[in-house]
N, C-alpha and C positions, 0 to 999 in steps of 0.2 A: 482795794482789798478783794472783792469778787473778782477781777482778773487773777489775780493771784492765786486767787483757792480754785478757779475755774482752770488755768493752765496746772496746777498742783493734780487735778481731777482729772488729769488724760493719764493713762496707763502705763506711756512711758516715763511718769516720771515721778519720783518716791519721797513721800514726804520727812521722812528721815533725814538723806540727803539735806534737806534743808537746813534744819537744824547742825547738820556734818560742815555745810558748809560757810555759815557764819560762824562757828566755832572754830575753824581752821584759819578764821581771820582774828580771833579776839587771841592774841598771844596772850596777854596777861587775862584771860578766864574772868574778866570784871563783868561780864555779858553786857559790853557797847562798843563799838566802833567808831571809827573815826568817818567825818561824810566818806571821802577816798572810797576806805576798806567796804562801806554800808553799801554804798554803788557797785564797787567790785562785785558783792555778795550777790545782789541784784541779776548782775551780770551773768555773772555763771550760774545764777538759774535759769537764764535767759528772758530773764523779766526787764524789760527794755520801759521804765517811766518816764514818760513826761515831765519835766523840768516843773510843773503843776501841781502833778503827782510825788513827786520827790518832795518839794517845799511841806506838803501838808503830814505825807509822815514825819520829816523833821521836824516838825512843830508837834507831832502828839509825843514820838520819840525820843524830841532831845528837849523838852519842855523848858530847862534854863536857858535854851541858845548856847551850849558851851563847845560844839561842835564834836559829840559825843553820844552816836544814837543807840539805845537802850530795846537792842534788837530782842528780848527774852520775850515780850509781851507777845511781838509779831509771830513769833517762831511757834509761840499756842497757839494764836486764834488762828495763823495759818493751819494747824494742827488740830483744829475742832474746839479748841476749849476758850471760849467766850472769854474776852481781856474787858474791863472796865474802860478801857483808853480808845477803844473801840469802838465803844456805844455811842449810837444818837443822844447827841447833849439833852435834847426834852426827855430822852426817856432818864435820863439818869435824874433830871432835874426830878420830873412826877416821882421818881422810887423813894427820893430824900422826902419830898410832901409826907409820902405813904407811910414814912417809916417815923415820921415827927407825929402823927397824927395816933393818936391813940385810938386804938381801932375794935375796944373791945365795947 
Protein backbone atom coordinates (compact mmCIF):
# COMPACT_ATOMS: atom_id res chain seq x y z
CA UNK A 1 0.00 0.00 0.00
CA UNK A 2 2.94 2.64 0.65
CA UNK A 3 4.50 1.93 -2.72
CA UNK A 4 1.40 2.60 -4.11
CA UNK A 5 0.55 6.01 -2.55
CA UNK A 6 4.45 6.56 -2.77
CA UNK A 7 4.69 6.10 -6.74
CA UNK A 8 0.68 7.86 -6.85
CA UNK A 9 2.94 10.87 -4.87
CA UNK A 10 5.43 11.63 -7.85
CA UNK A 11 4.07 14.55 -10.09
CA UNK A 12 3.73 12.75 -12.92
CA UNK A 13 1.11 10.86 -12.14
CA UNK A 14 -2.71 11.71 -11.15
CA UNK A 15 -4.67 10.11 -8.76
CA UNK A 16 -7.73 10.31 -10.73
CA UNK A 17 -6.49 8.34 -13.45
CA UNK A 18 -6.60 5.68 -11.09
CA UNK A 19 -9.90 5.40 -10.25
CA UNK A 20 -10.38 6.17 -14.61
CA UNK A 21 -8.51 3.28 -14.77
CA UNK A 22 -10.09 0.39 -12.90
CA UNK A 23 -13.31 1.63 -14.03
CA UNK A 24 -12.51 1.29 -17.65
CA UNK A 25 -12.02 -2.24 -16.78
CA UNK A 26 -15.21 -2.92 -14.57
CA UNK A 27 -17.82 -3.16 -17.74
CA UNK A 28 -20.59 -4.06 -15.56
CA UNK A 29 -19.95 -0.77 -12.86
CA UNK A 30 -20.33 -3.68 -9.96
CA UNK A 31 -16.85 -1.92 -8.57
CA UNK A 32 -14.70 -5.65 -8.75
CA UNK A 33 -12.77 -7.14 -11.28
CA UNK A 34 -11.90 -10.14 -12.27
CA UNK A 35 -7.78 -11.27 -10.90
CA UNK A 36 -6.93 -10.92 -15.06
CA UNK A 37 -8.58 -7.32 -15.28
CA UNK A 38 -7.28 -6.29 -11.28
CA UNK A 39 -3.67 -7.04 -12.70
CA UNK A 40 -4.19 -5.36 -15.86
CA UNK A 41 -5.23 -2.25 -13.66
CA UNK A 42 -2.11 -2.79 -11.73
CA UNK A 43 -0.30 -2.72 -14.86
CA UNK A 44 -1.17 0.35 -16.36
CA UNK A 45 -0.53 2.22 -13.49
CA UNK A 46 2.68 0.66 -13.78
CA UNK A 47 2.44 -0.89 -10.42
CA UNK A 48 4.56 -4.00 -11.06
CA UNK A 49 3.57 -6.48 -7.43
CA UNK A 50 4.96 -9.31 -6.22
CA UNK A 51 3.22 -12.48 -6.73
CA UNK A 52 3.27 -11.85 -2.41
CA UNK A 53 2.04 -8.57 -2.83
CA UNK A 54 -0.79 -9.63 -5.16
CA UNK A 55 -1.93 -12.85 -2.88
CA UNK A 56 -2.42 -10.35 0.21
CA UNK A 57 -4.62 -7.80 -1.63
CA UNK A 58 -6.73 -10.68 -2.92
CA UNK A 59 -7.29 -11.84 0.32
CA UNK A 60 -8.51 -8.37 1.91
CA UNK A 61 -10.20 -7.60 -1.58
CA UNK A 62 -11.80 -10.58 -2.73
CA UNK A 63 -12.35 -11.90 1.08
CA UNK A 64 -14.88 -14.97 -0.32
CA UNK A 65 -12.11 -16.24 -2.67
CA UNK A 66 -14.63 -16.04 -5.59
CA UNK A 67 -12.07 -14.48 -7.90
CA UNK A 68 -13.73 -11.12 -7.95
CA UNK A 69 -11.61 -8.22 -6.27
CA UNK A 70 -13.65 -5.34 -4.90
CA UNK A 71 -11.20 -2.68 -6.10
CA UNK A 72 -13.55 0.68 -4.53
CA UNK A 73 -11.89 0.36 -1.10
CA UNK A 74 -8.32 0.62 -2.69
CA UNK A 75 -9.22 3.22 -5.15
CA UNK A 76 -9.97 5.51 -1.46
CA UNK A 77 -7.40 4.73 0.57
CA UNK A 78 -5.19 5.03 -2.53
CA UNK A 79 -7.03 8.50 -2.65
CA UNK A 80 -6.39 9.69 1.03
CA UNK A 81 -9.58 8.45 2.68
CA UNK A 82 -8.76 5.68 5.35
CA UNK A 83 -10.60 2.05 4.21
CA UNK A 84 -11.37 -0.32 7.37
CA UNK A 85 -9.86 -3.22 5.10
CA UNK A 86 -6.80 -1.49 5.42
CA UNK A 87 -6.11 -1.24 8.91
CA UNK A 88 -3.60 -2.94 11.29
CA UNK A 89 -5.98 -5.85 12.60
CA UNK A 90 -4.73 -4.89 16.49
CA UNK A 91 -5.74 -1.53 15.80
CA UNK A 92 -9.22 -2.37 14.73
CA UNK A 93 -9.38 -5.25 17.25
CA UNK A 94 -8.49 -2.36 20.45
CA UNK A 95 -11.26 0.14 18.55
CA UNK A 96 -13.99 -2.75 19.06
CA UNK A 97 -12.66 -3.15 23.09
CA UNK A 98 -13.08 0.85 23.07
CA UNK A 99 -16.23 1.05 21.74
CA UNK A 100 -17.81 -2.14 23.95
CA UNK A 101 -16.44 -0.64 26.92
CA UNK A 102 -18.57 1.93 28.48
CA UNK A 103 -16.45 4.86 28.83
CA UNK A 104 -18.51 7.19 30.70
Amino acid sequence: MDAMKSWLARPVNDRLSVQQIFESLDMENHGELSDKNFESALSRLGIHAKQAELKLLKDVLDPRHVGYLHYRSLVRELNGVPQLHFMNKAIIKLAKIAEAKDLS
